[in-house]
N, C-alpha and C positions, 0 to 999 in steps of 0.2 A: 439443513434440509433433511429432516428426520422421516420424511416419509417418502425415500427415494432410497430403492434400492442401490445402492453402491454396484456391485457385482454386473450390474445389468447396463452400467457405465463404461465406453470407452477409458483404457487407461493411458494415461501419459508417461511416458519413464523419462527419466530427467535424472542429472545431478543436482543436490542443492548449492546456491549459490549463497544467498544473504534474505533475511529476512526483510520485510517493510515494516518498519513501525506507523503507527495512527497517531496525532495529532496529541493521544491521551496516553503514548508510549505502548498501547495494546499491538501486537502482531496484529498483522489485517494482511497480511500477502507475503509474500516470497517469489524469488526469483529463480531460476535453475540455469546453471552454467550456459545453456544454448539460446536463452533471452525469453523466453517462455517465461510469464508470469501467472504467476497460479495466487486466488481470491482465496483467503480463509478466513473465516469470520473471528471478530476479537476473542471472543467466549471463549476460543483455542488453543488462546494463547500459552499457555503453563504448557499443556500438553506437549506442545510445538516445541516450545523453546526448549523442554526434558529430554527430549526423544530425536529431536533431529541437529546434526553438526554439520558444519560446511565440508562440502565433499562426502557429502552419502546419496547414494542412489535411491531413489524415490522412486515409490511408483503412487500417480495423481488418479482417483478416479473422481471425474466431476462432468461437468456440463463448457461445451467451447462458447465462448462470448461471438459474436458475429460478427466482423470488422476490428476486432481486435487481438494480440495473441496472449489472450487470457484465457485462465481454465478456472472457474467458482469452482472448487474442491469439494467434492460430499465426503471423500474418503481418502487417505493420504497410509501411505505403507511404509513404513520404514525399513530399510533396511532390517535390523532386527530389533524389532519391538511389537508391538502388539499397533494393530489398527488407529488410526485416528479419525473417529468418526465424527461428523455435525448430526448431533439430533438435536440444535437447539440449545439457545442460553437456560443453563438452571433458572428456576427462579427465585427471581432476587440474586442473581447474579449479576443484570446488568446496573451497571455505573457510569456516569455521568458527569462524575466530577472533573475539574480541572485539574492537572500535575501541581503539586505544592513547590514543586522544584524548578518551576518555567524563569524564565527573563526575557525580556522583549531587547529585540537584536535585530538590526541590521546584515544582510549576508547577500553574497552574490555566485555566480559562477556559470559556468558552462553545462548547459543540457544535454546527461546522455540518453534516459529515454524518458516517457512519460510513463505516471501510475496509473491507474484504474481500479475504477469500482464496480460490483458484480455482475452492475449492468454493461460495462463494457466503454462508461464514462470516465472521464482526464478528473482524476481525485488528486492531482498533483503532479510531480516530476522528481528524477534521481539525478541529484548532480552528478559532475564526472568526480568528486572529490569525495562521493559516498553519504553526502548531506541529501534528507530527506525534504523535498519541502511540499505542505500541503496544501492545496488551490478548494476552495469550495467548487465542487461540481458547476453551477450555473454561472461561477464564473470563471471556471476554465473555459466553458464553450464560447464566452465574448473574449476571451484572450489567447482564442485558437492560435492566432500567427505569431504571439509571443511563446507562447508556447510549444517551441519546435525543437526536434533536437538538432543539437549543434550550435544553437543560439545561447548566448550572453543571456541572464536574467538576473534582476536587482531584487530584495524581497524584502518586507518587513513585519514582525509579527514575532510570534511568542517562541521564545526557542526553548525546545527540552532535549536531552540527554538522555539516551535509552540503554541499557544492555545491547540495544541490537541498533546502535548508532544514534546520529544526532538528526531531530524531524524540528524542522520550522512549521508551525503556522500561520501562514500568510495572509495578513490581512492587508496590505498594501503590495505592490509589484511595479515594474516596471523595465524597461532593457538596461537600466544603466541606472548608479546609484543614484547620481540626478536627476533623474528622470520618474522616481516612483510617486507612484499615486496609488488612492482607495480601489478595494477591490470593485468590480462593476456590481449596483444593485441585484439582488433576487427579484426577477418580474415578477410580479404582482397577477394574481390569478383570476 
């Protein structure tokens, strides 16, 4: 968000907790010890991962989601380092490709909270175990009540290994490993 004053932004302080990784191992979010989930776009990623350790005080300066407890991040303070600002992917920065290192995996487990994307929509869930797994938007919203925390969830789809943990993407789900099915269709426009 390069044409947003940062400064003019409410700020959040927060400890960091853990990063979220993206489906394509990129940072897409972080967590901070008091459950506060703060959005930062992939293109961040290096920055991010250079500049910030678990247990550093942060300060968020960003925009609050509306029914959600997310903050899109314009600007992120480290402790001691220099600024992290969004002004936007380089160009010819973004990438597209798929992880060369993926496997398709079966996994399950218990739900501690859901993820979210900048709009303030279920991009997925954090297991209690630390596993990432990622739900396409349009069909988290048809699998609201499977997607609850506290609940059991069955998953299958491409699993990758990140520096900043392990992210499923799920292309099948279900409560229980017998139980899984296709993810619900994208409606049609």
């Amino acid at each position: 968000m390069h044409w947003i004053d940062p400064d003019h932004l409410p700020a959040t302080h927060g400890t960091f907790d853990r990063f979220v990784p993206n489906s394509h191992g990129a940072i897409d979010g972080m967590l901070l010890t008091d459950g506060t989930e703060i959005h930062t776009p992939p293109h961040l990623s290096a920055a991010l991962a250079r500049a910030i350790k678990p247990g550093a005080r942060l300060a968020v300066r960003g925009l609050a989601v509306r029914g959600a407890n997310v903050i899109v991040a314009v600007a992120i303070d480290p402790p001691k380092g220099k600024r992290i600002l969004d002004e936007g992917p380089r160009e010819g920065s973004h990438r597209d490709n798929p992880p060369k290192d993926d496997e398709r995996w079966a996994y399950e487990g218990r739900i501690e909270r859901r993820l979210h994307g900048p709009k303030g929509s279920v991009h997925g869930v954090l297991l209690e175990d630390g596993v990432v797994v990622r739900i396409p938007p349009h069909a988290a919203l048809a699998l609201d009540r499977l997607l609850t925390v506290g609940k059991h969830v069955a998953v299958e789809g491409r699993w990758l290994d990140t520096p900043h943990g392990a992210v499923v993407a799920a292309d099948a789900v279900g409560p229980r490993a017998d139980a899984v099915g296709p993810m619900p269709k994208k409606p049609g426009h």
